[in-house]
Chimera marker file (.cmm) of the C-alpha trace (Angstrom):
<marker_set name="trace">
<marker id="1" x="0.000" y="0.000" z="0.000" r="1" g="1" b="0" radius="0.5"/>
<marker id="2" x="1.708" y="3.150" z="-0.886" r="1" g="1" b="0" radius="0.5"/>
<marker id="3" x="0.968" y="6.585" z="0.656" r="1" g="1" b="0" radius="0.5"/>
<marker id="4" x="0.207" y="9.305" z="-1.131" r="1" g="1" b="0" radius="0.5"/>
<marker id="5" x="2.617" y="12.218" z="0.304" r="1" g="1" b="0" radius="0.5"/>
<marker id="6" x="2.473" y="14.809" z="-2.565" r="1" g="1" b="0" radius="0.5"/>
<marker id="7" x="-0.559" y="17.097" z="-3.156" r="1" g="1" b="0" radius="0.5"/>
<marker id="8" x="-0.497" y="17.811" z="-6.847" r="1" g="1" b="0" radius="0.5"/>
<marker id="9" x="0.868" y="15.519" z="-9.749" r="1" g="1" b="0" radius="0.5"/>
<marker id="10" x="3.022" y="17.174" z="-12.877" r="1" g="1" b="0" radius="0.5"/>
<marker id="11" x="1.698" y="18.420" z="-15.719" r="1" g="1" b="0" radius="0.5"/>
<marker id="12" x="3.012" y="16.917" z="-19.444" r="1" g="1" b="0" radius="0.5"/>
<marker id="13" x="4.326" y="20.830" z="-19.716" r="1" g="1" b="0" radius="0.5"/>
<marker id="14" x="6.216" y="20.443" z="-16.238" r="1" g="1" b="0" radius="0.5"/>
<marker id="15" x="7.035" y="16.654" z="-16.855" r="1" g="1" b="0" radius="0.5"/>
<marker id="16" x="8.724" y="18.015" z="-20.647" r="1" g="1" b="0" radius="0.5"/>
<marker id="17" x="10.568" y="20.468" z="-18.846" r="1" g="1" b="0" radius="0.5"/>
<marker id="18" x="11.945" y="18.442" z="-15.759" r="1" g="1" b="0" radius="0.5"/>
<marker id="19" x="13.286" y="15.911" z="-18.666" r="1" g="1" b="0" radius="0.5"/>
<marker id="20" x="15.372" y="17.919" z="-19.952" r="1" g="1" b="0" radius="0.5"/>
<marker id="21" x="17.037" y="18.571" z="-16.944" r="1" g="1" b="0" radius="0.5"/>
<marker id="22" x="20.849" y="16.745" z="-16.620" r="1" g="1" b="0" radius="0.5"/>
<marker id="23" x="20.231" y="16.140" z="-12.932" r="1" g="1" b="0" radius="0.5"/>
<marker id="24" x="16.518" y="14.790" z="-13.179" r="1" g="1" b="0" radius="0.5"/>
<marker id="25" x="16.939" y="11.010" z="-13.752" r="1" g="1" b="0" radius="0.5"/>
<marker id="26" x="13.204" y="10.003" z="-13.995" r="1" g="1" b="0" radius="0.5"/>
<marker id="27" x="10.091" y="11.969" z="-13.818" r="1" g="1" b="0" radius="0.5"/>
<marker id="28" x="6.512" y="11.102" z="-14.017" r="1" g="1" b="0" radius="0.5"/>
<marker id="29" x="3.241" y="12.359" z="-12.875" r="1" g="1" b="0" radius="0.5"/>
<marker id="30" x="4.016" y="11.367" z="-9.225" r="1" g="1" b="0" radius="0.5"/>
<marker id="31" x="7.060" y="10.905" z="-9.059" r="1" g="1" b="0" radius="0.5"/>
<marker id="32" x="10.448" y="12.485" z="-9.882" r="1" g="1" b="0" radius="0.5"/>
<marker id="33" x="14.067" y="11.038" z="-8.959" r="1" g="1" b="0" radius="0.5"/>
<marker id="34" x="17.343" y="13.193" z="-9.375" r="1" g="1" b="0" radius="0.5"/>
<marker id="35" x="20.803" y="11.956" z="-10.481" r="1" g="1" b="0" radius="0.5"/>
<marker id="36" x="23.307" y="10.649" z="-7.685" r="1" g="1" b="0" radius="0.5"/>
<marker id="37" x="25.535" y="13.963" z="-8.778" r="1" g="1" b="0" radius="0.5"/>
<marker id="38" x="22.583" y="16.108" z="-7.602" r="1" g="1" b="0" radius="0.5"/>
<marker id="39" x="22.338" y="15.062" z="-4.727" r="1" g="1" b="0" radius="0.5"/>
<marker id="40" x="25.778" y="15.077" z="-3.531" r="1" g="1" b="0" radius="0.5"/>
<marker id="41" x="25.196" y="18.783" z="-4.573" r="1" g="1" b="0" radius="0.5"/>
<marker id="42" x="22.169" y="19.379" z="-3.075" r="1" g="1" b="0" radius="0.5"/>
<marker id="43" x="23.532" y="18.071" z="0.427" r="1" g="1" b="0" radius="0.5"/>
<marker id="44" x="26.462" y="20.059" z="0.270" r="1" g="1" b="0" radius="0.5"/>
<marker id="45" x="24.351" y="23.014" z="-0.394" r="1" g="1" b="0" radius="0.5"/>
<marker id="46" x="22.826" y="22.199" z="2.417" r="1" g="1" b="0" radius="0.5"/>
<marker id="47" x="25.833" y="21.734" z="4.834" r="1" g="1" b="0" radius="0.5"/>
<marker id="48" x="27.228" y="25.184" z="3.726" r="1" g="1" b="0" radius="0.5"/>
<marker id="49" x="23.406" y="26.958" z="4.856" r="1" g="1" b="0" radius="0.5"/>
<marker id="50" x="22.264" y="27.145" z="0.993" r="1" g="1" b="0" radius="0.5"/>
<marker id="51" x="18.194" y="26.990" z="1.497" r="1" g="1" b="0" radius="0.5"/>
<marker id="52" x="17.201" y="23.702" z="-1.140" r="1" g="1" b="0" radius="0.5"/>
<marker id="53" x="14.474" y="25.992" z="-3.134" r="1" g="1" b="0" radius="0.5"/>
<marker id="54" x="17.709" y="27.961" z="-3.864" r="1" g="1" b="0" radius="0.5"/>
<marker id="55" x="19.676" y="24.802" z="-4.795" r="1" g="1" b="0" radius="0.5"/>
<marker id="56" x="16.848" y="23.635" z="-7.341" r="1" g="1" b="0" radius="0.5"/>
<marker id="57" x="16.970" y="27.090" z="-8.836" r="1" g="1" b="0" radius="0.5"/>
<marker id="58" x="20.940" y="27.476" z="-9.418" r="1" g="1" b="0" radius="0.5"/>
<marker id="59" x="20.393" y="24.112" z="-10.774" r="1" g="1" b="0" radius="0.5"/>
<marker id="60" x="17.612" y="24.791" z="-13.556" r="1" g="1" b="0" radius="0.5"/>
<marker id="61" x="14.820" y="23.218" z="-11.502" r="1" g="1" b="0" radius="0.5"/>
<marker id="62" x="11.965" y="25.324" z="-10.526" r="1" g="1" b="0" radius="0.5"/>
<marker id="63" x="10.550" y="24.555" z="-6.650" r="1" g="1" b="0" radius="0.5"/>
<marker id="64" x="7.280" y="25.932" z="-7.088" r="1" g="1" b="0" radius="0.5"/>
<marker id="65" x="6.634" y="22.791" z="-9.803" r="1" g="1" b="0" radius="0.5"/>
<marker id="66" x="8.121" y="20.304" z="-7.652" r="1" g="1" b="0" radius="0.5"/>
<marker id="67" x="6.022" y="21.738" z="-4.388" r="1" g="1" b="0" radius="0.5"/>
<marker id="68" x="6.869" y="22.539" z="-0.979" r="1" g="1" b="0" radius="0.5"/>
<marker id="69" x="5.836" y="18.846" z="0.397" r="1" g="1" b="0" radius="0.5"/>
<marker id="70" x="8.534" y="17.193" z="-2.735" r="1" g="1" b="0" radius="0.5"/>
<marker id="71" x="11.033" y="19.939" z="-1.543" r="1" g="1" b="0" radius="0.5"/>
<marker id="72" x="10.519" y="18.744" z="2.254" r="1" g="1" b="0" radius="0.5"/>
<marker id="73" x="10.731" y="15.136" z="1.084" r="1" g="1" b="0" radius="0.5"/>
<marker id="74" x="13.547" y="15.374" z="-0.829" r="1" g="1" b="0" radius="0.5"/>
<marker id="75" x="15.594" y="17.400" z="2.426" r="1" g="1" b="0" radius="0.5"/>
<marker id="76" x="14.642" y="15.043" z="4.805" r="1" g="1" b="0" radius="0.5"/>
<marker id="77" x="15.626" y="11.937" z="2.458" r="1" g="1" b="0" radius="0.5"/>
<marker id="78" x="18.734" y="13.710" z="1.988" r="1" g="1" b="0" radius="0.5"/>
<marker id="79" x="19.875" y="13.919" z="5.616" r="1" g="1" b="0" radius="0.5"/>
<marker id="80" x="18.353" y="10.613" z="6.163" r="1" g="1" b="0" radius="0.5"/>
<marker id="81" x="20.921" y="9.144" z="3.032" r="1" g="1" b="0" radius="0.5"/>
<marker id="82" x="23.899" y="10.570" z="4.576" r="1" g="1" b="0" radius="0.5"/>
<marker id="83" x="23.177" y="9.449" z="7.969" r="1" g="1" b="0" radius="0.5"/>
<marker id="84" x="23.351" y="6.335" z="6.709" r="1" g="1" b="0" radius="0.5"/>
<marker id="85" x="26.381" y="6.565" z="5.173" r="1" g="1" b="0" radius="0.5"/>
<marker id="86" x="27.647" y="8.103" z="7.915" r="1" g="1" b="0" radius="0.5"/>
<marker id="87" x="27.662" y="6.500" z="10.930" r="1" g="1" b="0" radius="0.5"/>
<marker id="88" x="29.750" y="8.554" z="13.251" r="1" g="1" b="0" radius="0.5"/>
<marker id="89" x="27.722" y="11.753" z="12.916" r="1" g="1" b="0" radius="0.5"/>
<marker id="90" x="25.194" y="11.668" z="15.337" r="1" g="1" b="0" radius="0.5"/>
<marker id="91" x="23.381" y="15.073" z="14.247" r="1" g="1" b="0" radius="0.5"/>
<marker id="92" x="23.594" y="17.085" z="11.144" r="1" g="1" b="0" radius="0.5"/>
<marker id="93" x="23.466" y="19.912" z="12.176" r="1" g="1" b="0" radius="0.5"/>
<marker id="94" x="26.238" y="20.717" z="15.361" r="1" g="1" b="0" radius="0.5"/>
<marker id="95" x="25.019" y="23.702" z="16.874" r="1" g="1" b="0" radius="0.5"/>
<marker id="96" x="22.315" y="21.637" z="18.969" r="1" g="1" b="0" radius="0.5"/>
<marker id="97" x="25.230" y="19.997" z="20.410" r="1" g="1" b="0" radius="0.5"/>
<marker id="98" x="25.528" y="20.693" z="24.065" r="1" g="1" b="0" radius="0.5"/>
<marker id="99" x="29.480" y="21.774" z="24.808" r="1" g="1" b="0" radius="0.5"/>
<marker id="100" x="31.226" y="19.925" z="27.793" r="1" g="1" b="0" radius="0.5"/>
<marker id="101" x="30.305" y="20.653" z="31.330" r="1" g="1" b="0" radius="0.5"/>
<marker id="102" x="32.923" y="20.574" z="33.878" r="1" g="1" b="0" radius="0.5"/>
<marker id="103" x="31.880" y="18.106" z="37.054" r="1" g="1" b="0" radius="0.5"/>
<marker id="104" x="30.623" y="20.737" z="39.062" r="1" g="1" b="0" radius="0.5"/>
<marker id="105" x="28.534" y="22.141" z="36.569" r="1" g="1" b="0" radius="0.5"/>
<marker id="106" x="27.161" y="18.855" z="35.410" r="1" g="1" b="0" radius="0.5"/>
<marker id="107" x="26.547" y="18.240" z="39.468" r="1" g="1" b="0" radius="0.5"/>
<marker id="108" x="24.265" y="21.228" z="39.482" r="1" g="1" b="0" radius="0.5"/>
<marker id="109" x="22.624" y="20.581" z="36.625" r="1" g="1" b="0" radius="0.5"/>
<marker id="110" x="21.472" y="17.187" z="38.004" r="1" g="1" b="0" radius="0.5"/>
<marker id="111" x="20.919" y="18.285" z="41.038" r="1" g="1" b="0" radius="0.5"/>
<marker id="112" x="18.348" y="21.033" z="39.295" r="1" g="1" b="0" radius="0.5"/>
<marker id="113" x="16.816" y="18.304" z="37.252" r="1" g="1" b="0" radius="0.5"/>
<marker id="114" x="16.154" y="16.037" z="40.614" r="1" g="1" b="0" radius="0.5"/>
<marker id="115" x="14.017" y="18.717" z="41.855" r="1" g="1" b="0" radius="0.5"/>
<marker id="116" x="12.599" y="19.480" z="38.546" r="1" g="1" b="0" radius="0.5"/>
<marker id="117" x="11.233" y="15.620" z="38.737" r="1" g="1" b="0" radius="0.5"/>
<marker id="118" x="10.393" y="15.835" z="42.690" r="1" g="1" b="0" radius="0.5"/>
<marker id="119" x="8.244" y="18.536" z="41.802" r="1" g="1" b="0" radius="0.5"/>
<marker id="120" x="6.383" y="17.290" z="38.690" r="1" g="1" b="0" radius="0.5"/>
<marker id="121" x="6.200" y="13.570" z="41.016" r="1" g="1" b="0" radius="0.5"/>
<marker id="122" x="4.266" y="15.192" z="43.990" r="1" g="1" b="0" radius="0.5"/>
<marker id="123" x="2.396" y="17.134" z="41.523" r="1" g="1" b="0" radius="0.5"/>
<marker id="124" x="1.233" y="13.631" z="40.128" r="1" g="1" b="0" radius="0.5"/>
<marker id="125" x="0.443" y="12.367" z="43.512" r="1" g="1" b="0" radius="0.5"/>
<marker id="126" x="-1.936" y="15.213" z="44.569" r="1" g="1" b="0" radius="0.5"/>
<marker id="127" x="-3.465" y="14.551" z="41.068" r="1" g="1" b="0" radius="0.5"/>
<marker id="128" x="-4.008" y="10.978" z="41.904" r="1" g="1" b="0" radius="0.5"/>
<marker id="129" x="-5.504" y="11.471" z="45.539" r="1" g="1" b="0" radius="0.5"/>
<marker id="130" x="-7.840" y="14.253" z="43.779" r="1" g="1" b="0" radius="0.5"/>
<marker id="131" x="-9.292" y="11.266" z="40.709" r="1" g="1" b="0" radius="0.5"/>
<marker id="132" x="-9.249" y="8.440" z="44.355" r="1" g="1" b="0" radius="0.5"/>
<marker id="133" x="-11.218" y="10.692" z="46.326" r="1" g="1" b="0" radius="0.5"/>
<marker id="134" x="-13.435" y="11.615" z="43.162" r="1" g="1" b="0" radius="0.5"/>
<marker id="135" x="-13.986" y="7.745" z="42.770" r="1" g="1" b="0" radius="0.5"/>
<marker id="136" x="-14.645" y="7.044" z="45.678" r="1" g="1" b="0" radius="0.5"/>
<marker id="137" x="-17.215" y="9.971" z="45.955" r="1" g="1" b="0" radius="0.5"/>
<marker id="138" x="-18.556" y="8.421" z="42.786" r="1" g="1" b="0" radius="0.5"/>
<marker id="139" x="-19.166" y="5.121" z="44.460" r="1" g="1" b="0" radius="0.5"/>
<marker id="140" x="-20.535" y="6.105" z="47.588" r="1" g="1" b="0" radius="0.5"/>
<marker id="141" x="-23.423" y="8.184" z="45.346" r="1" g="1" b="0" radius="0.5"/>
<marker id="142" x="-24.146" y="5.191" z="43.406" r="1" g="1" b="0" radius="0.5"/>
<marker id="143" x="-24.242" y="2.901" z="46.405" r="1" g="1" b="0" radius="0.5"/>
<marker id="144" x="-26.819" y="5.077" z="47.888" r="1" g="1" b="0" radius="0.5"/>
<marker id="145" x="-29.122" y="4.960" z="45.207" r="1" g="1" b="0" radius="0.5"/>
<marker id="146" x="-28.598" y="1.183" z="44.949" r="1" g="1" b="0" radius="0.5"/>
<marker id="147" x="-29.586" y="0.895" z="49.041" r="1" g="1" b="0" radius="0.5"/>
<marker id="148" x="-32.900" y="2.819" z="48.022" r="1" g="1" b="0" radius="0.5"/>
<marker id="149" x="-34.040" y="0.669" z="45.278" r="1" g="1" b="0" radius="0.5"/>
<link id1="1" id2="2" r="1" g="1" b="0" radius="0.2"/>
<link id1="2" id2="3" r="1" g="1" b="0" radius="0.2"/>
<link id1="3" id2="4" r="1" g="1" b="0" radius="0.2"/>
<link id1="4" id2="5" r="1" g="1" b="0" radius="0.2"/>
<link id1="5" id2="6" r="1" g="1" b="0" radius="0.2"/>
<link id1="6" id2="7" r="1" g="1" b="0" radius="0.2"/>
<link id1="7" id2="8" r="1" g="1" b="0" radius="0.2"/>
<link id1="8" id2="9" r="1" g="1" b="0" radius="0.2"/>
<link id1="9" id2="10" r="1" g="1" b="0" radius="0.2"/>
<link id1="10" id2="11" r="1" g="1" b="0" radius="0.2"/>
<link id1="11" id2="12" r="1" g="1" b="0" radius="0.2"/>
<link id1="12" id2="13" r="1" g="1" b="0" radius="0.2"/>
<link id1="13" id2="14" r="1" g="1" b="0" radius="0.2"/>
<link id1="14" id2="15" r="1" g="1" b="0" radius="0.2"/>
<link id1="15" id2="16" r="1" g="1" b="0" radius="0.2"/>
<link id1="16" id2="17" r="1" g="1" b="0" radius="0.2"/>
<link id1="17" id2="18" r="1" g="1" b="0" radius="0.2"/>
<link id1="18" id2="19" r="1" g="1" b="0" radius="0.2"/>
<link id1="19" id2="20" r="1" g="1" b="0" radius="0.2"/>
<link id1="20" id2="21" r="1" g="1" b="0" radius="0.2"/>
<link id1="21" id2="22" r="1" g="1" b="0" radius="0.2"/>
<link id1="22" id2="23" r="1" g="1" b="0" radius="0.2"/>
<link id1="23" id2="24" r="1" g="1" b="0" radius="0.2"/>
<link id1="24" id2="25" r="1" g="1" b="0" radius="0.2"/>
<link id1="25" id2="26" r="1" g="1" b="0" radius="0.2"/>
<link id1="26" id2="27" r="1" g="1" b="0" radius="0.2"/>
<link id1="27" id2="28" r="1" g="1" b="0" radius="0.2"/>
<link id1="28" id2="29" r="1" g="1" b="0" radius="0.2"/>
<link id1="29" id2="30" r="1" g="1" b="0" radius="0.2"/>
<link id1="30" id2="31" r="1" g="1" b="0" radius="0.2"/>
<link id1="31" id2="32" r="1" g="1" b="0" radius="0.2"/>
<link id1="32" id2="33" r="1" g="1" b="0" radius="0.2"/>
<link id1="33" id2="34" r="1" g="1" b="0" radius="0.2"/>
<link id1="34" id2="35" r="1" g="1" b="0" radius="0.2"/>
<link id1="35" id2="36" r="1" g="1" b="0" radius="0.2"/>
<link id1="36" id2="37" r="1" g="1" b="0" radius="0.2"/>
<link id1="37" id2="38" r="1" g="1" b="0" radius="0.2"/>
<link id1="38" id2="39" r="1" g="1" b="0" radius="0.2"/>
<link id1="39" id2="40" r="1" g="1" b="0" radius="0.2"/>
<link id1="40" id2="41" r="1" g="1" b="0" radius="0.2"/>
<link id1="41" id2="42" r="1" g="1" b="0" radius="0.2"/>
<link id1="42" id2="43" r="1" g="1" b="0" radius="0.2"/>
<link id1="43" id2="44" r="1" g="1" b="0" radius="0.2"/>
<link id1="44" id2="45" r="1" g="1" b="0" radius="0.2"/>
<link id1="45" id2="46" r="1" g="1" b="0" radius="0.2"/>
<link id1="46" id2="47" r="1" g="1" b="0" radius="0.2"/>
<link id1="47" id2="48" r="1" g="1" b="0" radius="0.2"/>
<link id1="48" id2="49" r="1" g="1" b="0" radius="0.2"/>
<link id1="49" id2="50" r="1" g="1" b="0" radius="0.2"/>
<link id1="50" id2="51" r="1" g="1" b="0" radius="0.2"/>
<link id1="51" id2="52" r="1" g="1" b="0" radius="0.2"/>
<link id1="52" id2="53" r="1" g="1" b="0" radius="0.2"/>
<link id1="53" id2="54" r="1" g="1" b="0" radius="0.2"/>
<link id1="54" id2="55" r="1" g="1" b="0" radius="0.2"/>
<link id1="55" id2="56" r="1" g="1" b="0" radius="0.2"/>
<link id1="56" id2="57" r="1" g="1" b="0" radius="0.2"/>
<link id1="57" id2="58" r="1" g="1" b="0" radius="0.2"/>
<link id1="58" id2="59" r="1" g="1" b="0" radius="0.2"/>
<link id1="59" id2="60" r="1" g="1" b="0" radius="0.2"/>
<link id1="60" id2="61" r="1" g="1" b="0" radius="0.2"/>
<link id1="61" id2="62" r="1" g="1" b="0" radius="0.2"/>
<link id1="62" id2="63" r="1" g="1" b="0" radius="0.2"/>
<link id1="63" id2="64" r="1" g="1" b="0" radius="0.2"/>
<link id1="64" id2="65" r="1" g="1" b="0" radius="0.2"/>
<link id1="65" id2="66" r="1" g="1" b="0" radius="0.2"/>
<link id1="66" id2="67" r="1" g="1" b="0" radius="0.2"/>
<link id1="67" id2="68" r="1" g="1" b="0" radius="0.2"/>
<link id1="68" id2="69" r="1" g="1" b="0" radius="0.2"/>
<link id1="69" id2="70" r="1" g="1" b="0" radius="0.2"/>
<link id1="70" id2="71" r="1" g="1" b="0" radius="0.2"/>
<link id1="71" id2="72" r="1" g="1" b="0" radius="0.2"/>
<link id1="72" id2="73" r="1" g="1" b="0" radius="0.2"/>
<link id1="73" id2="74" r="1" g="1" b="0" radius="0.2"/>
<link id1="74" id2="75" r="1" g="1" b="0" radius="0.2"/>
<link id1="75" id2="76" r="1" g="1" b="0" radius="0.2"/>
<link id1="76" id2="77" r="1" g="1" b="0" radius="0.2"/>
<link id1="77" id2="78" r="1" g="1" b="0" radius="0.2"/>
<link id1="78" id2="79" r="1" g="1" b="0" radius="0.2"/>
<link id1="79" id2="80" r="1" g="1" b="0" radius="0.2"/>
<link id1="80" id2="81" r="1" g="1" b="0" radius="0.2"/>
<link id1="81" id2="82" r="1" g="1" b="0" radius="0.2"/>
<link id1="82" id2="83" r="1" g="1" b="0" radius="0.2"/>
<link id1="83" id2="84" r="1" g="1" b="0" radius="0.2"/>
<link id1="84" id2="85" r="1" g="1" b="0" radius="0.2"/>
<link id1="85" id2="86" r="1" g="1" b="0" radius="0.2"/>
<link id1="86" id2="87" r="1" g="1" b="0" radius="0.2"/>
<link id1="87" id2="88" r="1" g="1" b="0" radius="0.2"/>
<link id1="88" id2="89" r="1" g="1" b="0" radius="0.2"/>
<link id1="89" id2="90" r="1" g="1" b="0" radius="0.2"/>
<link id1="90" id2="91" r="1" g="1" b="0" radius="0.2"/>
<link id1="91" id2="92" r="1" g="1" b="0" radius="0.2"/>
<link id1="92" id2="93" r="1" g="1" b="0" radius="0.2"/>
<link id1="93" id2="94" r="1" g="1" b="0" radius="0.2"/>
<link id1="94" id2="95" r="1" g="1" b="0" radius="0.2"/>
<link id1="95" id2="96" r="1" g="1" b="0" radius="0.2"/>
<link id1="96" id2="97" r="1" g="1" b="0" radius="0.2"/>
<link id1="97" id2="98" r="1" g="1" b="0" radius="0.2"/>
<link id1="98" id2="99" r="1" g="1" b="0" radius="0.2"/>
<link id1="99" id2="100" r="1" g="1" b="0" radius="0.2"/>
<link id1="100" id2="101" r="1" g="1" b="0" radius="0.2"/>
<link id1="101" id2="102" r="1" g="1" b="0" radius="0.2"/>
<link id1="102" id2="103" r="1" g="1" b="0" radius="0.2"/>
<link id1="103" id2="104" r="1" g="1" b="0" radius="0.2"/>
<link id1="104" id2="105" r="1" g="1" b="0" radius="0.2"/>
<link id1="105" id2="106" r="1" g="1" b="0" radius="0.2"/>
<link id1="106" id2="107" r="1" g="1" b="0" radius="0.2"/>
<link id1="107" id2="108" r="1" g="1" b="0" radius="0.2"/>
<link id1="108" id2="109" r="1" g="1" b="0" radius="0.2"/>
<link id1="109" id2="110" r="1" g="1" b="0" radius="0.2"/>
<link id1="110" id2="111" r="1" g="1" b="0" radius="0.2"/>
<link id1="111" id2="112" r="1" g="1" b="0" radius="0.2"/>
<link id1="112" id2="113" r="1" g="1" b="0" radius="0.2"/>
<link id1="113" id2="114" r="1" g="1" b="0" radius="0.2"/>
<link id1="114" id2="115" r="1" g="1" b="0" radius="0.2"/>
<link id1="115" id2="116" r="1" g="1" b="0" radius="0.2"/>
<link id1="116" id2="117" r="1" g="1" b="0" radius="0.2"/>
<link id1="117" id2="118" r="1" g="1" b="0" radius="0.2"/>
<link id1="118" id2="119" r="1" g="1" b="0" radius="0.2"/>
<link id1="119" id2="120" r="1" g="1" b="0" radius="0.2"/>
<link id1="120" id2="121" r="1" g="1" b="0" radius="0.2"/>
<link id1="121" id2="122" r="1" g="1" b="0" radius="0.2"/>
<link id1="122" id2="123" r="1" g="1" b="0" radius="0.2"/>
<link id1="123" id2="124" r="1" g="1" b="0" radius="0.2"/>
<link id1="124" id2="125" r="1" g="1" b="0" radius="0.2"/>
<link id1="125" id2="126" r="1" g="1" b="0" radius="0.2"/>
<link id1="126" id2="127" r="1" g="1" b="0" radius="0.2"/>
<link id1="127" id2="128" r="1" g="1" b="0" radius="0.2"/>
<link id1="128" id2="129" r="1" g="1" b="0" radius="0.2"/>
<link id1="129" id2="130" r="1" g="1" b="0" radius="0.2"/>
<link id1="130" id2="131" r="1" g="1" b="0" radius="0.2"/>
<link id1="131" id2="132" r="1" g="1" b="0" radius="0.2"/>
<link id1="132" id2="133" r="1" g="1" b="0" radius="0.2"/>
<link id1="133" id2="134" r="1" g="1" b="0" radius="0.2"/>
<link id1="134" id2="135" r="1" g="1" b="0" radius="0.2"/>
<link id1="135" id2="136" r="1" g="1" b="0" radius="0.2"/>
<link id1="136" id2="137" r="1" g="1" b="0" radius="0.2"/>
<link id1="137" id2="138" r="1" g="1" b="0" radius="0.2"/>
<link id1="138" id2="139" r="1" g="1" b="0" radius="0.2"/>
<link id1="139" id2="140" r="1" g="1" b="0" radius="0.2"/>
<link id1="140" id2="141" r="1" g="1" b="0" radius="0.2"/>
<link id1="141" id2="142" r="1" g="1" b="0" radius="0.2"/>
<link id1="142" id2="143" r="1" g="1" b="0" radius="0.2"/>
<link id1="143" id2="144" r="1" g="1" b="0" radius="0.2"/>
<link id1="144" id2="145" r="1" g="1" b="0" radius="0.2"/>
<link id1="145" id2="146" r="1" g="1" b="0" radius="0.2"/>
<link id1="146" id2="147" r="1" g="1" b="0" radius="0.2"/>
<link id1="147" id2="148" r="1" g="1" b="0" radius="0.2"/>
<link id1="148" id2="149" r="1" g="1" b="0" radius="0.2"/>
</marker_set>
């Protein structure tokens, strides 16, 4: 069963065009694949902060045929291809990385995140004696009108 991701199919015009393309390797009215050589130069774009709708333009293909959800698609299949090939990089993109903490700032930090969890735990304890006594409320209503009957 395959799921459609795409919201619009090409058009002969736009299929005529894309074929003419030297880094469009297939193209139909679903689909369209690009050569292995765009690629590698779409990623590198990519690595060096080039936005992709850019990349398709320098490279003679227009975004606004292919669509924003093919342009997502193609990005996220992208990084997903080199982290493949790449095992050792853990995230694309470094500046999420957190930088080394020395032990006494690590210490603190855990320390923080202890009480962070003590707090949300009681939290969920109150929250549970509040739905137990609501029960049991609940039960002692519905026993009474079962003693009347």
């Amino acid at each position: 069963m395959s799921k459609k991701t795409h919201t619009h199919s090409f058009s002969q015009q736009d299929i005529k065009i894309m074929e003419k393309n030297p880094y469009v390797s297939f193209v139909s009215e679903t689909t369209i694949r690009f050569t292995e050589e765009f690629k590698e130069i779409a990623y590198a774009g990519k690595q060096t902060g080039t936005p992709l709708p850019e990349i398709f333009r320098i490279h003679g293909i227009d975004p606004a045929i292919l669509g924003s959800s093919r342009v997502e698609g193609f990005s996220y299949t992208l990084n997903r291809r080199n982290r493949k090939e790449d095992p050792d990089q853990k995230r694309s993109n470094t500046s999420y990385q957190r930088s080394p903490k020395t032990g006494e700032e690590s210490l603190i930090q855990r320390i923080e995140q202890l009480e962070h969890e003590l707090a949300y735990t009681r939290q969920e304890v109150e929250f549970l004696k509040k739905i137990q006594e609501a029960g049991m409320e609940e039960q002692k209503v519905w026993e009474s009108k079962r003693l009347r009957k």
